[in-house]
KEKE-3310 file (N, C-alpha, C; in steps of 0.2 Angstrom, whole numbers, plus 5000, padded with zeros to 4 digits):
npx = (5542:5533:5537:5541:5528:5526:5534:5532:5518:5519:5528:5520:5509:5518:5521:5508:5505:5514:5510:5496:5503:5508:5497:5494:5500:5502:5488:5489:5500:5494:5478:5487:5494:5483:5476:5484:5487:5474:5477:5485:5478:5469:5475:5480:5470:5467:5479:5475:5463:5471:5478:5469:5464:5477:5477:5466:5452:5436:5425:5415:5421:5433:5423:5417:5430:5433:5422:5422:5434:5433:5423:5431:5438:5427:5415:5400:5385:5380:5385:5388:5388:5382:5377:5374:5362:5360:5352:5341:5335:5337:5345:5359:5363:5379:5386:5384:5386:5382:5383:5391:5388:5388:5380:5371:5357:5344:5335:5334:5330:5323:5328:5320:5317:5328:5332:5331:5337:5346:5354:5357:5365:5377:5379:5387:5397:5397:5396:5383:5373:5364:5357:5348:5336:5324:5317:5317:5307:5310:5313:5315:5302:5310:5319:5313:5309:5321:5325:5315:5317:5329:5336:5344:5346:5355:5365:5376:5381:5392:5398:5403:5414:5418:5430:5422:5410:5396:5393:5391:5387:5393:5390:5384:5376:5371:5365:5349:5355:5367:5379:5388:5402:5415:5426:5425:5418:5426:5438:5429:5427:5438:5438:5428:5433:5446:5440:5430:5438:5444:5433:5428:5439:5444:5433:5433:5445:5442:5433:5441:5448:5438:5435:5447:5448:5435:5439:5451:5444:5434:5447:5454)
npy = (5734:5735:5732:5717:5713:5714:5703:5693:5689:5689:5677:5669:5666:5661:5650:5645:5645:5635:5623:5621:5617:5605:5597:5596:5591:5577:5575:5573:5561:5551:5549:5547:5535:5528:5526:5518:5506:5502:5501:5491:5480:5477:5472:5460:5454:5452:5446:5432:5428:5426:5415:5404:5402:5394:5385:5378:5377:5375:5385:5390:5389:5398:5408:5410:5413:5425:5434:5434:5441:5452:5461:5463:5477:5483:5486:5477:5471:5461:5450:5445:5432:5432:5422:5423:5416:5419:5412:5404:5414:5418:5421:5413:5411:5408:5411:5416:5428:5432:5443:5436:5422:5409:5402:5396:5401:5390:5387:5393:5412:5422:5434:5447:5447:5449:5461:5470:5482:5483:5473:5479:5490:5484:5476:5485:5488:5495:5499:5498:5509:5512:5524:5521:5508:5506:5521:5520:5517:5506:5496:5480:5463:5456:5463:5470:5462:5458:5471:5472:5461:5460:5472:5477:5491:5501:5497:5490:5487:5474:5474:5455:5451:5442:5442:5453:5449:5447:5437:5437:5446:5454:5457:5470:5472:5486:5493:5506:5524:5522:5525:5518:5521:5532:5527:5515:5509:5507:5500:5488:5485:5482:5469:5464:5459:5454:5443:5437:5433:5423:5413:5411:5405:5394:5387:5384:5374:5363:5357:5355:5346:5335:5331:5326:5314:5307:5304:5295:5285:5279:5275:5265)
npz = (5593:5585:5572:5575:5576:5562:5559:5566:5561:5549:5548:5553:5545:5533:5539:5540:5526:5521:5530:5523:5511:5512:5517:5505:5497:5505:5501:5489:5489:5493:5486:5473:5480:5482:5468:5463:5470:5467:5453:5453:5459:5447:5439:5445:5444:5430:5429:5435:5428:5417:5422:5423:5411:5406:5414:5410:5416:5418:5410:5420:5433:5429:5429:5440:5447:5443:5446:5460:5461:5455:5463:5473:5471:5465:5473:5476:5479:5471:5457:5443:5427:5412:5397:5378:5367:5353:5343:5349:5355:5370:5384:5397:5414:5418:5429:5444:5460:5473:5488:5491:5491:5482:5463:5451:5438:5437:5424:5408:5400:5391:5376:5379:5392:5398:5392:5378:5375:5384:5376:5364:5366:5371:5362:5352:5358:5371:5387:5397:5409:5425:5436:5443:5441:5441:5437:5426:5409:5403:5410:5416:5419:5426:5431:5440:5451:5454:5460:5470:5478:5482:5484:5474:5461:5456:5441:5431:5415:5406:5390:5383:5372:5358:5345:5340:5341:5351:5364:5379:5396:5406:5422:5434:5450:5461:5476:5479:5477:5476:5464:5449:5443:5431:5431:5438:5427:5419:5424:5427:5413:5406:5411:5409:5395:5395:5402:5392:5380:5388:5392:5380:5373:5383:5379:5366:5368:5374:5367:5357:5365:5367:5356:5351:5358:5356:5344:5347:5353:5343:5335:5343)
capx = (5536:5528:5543:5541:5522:5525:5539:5528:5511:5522:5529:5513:5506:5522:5519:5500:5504:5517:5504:5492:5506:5511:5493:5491:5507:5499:5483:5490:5503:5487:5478:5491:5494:5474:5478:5492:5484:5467:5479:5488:5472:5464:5482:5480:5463:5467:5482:5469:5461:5475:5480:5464:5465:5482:5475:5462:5447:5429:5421:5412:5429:5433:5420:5419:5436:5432:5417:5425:5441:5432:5419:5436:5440:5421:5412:5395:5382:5379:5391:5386:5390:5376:5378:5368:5361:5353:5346:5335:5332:5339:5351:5358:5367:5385:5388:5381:5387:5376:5384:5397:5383:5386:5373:5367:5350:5343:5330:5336:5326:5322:5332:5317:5317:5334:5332:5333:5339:5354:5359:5359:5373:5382:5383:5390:5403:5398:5392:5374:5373:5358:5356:5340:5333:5316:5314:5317:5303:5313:5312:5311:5299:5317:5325:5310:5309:5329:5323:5310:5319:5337:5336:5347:5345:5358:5367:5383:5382:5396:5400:5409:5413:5424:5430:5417:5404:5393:5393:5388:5387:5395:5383:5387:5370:5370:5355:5348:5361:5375:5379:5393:5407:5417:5432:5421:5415:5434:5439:5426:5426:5446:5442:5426:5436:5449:5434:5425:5444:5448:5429:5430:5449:5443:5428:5439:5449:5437:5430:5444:5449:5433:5435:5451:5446:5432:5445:5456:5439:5435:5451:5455)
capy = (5730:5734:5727:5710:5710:5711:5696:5689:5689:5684:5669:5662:5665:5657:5643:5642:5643:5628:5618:5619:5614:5600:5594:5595:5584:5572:5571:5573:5555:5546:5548:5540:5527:5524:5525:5513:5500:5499:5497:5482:5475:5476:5469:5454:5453:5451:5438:5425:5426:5422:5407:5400:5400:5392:5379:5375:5376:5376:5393:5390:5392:5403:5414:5412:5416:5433:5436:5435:5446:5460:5461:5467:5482:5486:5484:5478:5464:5456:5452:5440:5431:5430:5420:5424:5411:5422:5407:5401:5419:5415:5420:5409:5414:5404:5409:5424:5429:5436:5443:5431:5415:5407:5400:5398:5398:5384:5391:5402:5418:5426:5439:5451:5446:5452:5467:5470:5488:5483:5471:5483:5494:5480:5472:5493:5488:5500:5499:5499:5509:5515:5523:5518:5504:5507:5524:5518:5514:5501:5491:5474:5460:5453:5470:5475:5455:5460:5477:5468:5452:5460:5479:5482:5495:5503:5491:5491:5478:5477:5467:5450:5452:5440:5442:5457:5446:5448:5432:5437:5450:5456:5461:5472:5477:5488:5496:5515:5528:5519:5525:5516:5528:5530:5522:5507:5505:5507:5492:5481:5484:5477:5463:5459:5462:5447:5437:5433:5429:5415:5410:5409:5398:5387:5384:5380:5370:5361:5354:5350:5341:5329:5327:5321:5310:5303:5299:5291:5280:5275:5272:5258)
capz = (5594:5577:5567:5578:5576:5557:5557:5569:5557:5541:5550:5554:5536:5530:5541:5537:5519:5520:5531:5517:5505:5515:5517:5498:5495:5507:5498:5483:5487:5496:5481:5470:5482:5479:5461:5461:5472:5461:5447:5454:5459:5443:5434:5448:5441:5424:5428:5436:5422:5413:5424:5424:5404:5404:5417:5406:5421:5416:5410:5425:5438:5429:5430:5447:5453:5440:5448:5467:5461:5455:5469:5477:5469:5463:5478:5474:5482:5464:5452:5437:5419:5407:5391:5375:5360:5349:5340:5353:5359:5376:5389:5402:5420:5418:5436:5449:5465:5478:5493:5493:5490:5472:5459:5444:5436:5431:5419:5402:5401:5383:5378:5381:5399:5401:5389:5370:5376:5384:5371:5359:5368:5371:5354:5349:5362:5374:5393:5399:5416:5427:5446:5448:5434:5442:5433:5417:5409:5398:5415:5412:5425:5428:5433:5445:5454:5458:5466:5474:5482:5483:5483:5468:5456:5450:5435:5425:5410:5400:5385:5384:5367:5355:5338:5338:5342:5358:5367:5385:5398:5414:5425:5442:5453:5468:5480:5478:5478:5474:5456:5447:5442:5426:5436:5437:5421:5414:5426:5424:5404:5404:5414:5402:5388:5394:5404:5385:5379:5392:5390:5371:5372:5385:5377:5360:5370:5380:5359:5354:5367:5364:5348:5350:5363:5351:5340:5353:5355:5336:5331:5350)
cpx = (5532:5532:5542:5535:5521:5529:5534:5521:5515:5525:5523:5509:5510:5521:5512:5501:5509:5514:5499:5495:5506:5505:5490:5495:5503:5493:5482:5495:5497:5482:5482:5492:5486:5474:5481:5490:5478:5469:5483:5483:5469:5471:5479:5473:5463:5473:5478:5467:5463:5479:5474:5462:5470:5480:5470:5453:5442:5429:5416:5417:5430:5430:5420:5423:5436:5428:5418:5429:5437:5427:5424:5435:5433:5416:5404:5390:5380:5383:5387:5387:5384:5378:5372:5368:5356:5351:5344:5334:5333:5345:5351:5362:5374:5387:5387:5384:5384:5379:5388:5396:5385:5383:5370:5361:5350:5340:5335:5332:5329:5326:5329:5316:5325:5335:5336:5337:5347:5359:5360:5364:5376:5385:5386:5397:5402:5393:5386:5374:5366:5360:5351:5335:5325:5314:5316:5312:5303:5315:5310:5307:5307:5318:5318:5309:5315:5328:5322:5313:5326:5341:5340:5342:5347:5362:5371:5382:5388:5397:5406:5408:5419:5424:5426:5410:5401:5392:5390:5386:5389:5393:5383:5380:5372:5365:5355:5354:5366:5377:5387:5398:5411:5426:5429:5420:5421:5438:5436:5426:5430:5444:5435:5429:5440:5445:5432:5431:5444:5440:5429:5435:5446:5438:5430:5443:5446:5435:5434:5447:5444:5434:5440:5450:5441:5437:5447:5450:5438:5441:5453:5447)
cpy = (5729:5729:5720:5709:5706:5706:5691:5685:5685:5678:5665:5662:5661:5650:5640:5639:5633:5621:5616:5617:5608:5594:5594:5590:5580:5570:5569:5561:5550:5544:5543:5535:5523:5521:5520:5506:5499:5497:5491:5479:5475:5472:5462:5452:5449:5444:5432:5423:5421:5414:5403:5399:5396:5386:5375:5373:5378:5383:5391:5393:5396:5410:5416:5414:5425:5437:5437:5441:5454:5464:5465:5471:5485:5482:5485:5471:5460:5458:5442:5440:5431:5428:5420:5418:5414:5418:5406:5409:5422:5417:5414:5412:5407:5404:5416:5422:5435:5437:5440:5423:5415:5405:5402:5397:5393:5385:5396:5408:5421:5433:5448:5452:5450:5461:5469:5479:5489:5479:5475:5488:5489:5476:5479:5491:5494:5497:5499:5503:5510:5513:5519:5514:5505:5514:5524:5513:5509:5493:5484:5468:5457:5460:5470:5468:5458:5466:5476:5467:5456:5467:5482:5485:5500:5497:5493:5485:5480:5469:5461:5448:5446:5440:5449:5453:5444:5439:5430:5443:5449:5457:5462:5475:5481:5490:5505:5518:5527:5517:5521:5522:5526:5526:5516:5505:5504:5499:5486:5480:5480:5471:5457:5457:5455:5442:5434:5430:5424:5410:5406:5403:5392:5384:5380:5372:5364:5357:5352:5344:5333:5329:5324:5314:5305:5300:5294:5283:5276:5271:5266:5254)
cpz = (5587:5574:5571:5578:5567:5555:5559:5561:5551:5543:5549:5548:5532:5532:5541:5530:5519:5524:5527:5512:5506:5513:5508:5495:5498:5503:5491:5483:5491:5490:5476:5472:5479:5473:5460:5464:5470:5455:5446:5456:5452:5438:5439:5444:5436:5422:5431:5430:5419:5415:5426:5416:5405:5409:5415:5411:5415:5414:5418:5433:5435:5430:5437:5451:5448:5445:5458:5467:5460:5459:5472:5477:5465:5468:5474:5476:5475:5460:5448:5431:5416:5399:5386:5370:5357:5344:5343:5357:5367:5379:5396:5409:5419:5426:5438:5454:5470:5485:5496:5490:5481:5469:5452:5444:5437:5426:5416:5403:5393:5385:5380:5389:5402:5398:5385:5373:5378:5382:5366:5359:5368:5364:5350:5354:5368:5384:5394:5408:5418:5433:5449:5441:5435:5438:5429:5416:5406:5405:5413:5421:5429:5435:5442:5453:5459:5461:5471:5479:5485:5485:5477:5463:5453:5448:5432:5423:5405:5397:5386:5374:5360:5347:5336:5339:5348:5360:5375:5388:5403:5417:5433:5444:5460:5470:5476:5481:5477:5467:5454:5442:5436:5427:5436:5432:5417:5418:5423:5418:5403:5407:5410:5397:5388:5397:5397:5382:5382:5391:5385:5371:5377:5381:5370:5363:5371:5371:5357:5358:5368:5360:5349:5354:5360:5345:5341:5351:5349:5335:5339:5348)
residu = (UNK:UNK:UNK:UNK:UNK:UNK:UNK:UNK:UNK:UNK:UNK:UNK:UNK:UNK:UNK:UNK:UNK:UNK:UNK:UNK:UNK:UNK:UNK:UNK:UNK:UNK:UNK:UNK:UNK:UNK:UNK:UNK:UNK:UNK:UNK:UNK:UNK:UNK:UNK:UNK:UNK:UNK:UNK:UNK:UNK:UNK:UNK:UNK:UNK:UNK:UNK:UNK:UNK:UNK:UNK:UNK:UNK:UNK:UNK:UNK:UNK:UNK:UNK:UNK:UNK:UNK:UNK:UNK:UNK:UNK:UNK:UNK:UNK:UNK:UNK:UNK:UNK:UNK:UNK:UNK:UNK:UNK:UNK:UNK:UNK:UNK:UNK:UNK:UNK:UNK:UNK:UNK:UNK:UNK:UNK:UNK:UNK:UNK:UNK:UNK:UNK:UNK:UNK:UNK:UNK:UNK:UNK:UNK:UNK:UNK:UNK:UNK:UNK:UNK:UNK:UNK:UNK:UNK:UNK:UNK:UNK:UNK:UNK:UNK:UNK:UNK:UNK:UNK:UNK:UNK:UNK:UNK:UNK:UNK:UNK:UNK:UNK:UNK:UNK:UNK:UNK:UNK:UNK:UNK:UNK:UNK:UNK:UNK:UNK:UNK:UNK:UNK:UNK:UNK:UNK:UNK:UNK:UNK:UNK:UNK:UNK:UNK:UNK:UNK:UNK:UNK:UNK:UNK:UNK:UNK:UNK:UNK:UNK:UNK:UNK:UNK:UNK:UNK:UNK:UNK:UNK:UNK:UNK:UNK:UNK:UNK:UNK:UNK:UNK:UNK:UNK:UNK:UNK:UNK:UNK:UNK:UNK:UNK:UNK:UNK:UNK:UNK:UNK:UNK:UNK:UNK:UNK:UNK:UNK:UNK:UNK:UNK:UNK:UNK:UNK:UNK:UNK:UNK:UNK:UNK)
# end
């Protein structure tokens, strides 16, 4: 009876421990799965982009089908482009999505308005985050409106950068407690990174195809 209590007891520890293996292999390939479907989602991401370049669509469709795609895989009630003209001091909204609802400004807003603070990370090429924009005293009336009206407040900015040369902003908001993670900020970075590319070419494009077209006109 002893000798069958002690097989007995080492069974079931053997069979404890390979229960705990088993559920470590399972979290371990669910995890990967996760891993592996956020990285074909952020590939998918990044080929729209790319057919919305080769399609020659507006920076505006563009931006918009960017700004629906990565809402997917970075869940977040605002998702917006912001374009900068540091000669006139001035950002503009190329295109925002709010909860689904789309929309541009009408009105620019100075680049104080938007915050000298986080163009300054962004022309370094580096991200701008914040949990709660409200304790930071570099808050700007902008920031605290969109508290206000919308409840965001934590903020991912990241640069839209071409040639080395800052051009816009990505700009992801969500409510309190809901920090943006370094998974996030590595997604979104890539898909600014080709966003300011397809931006840039179409907008290339987009010039030359009027000039020629003014051409066309002179010389008929």
């Amino acid at each position: 009876l002893d000798r069958f209590g002690i097989v007995l007891r080492e069974s079931l520890r053997a069979a404890l421990m390979r229960e705990g293996q088993l559920k470590n292999e399972i979290d371990a390939r669910r995890q990967t799965e996760a891993a592996l479907k956020q990285s074909t989602e952020q590939l998918e991401i990044l080929h729209e982009i790319d057919r919305s370049l080769l399609s020659a669509r507006s920076p505006h469709e563009i931006t918009m089908g960017a700004l629906a795609r990565i809402k997917q895989i970075i869940p977040c009630p605002r998702a917006s482009v912001t374009l900068f003209d540091f000669d006139k001091n001035a950002g503009s909204f190329l295109a925002a999505n709010l909860e689904g609802a789309t929309f541009i400004a009408d009105e620019a807003i100075s680049l104080e308005q938007f915050g000298l603070h986080v163009i300054d990370a962004l022309r370094k090429n580096q991200p701008w985050v914040t949990d709660d924009i409200l304790t930071d005293p570099r808050a700007t009336e902008l920031d605290r409106q969109l508290a206000d009206r919308y409840g965001i407040r934590a903020w991912l900015y990241l640069p839209l950068l071409y040639q080395e040369r800052l051009i816009g902003s990505l700009n992801l908001g969500r409510g309190a407690g809901e920090p943006f993670t370094a998974a996030d900020t590595e997604i979104a970075h890539d898909v600014a990174n080709q966003l300011a590319i397809a931006l840039q070419q179409t907008n290339l494009y987009n010039a030359l195809q009027n000039e020629l077209a003014e051409r066309k006109r002179l010389i008929t």
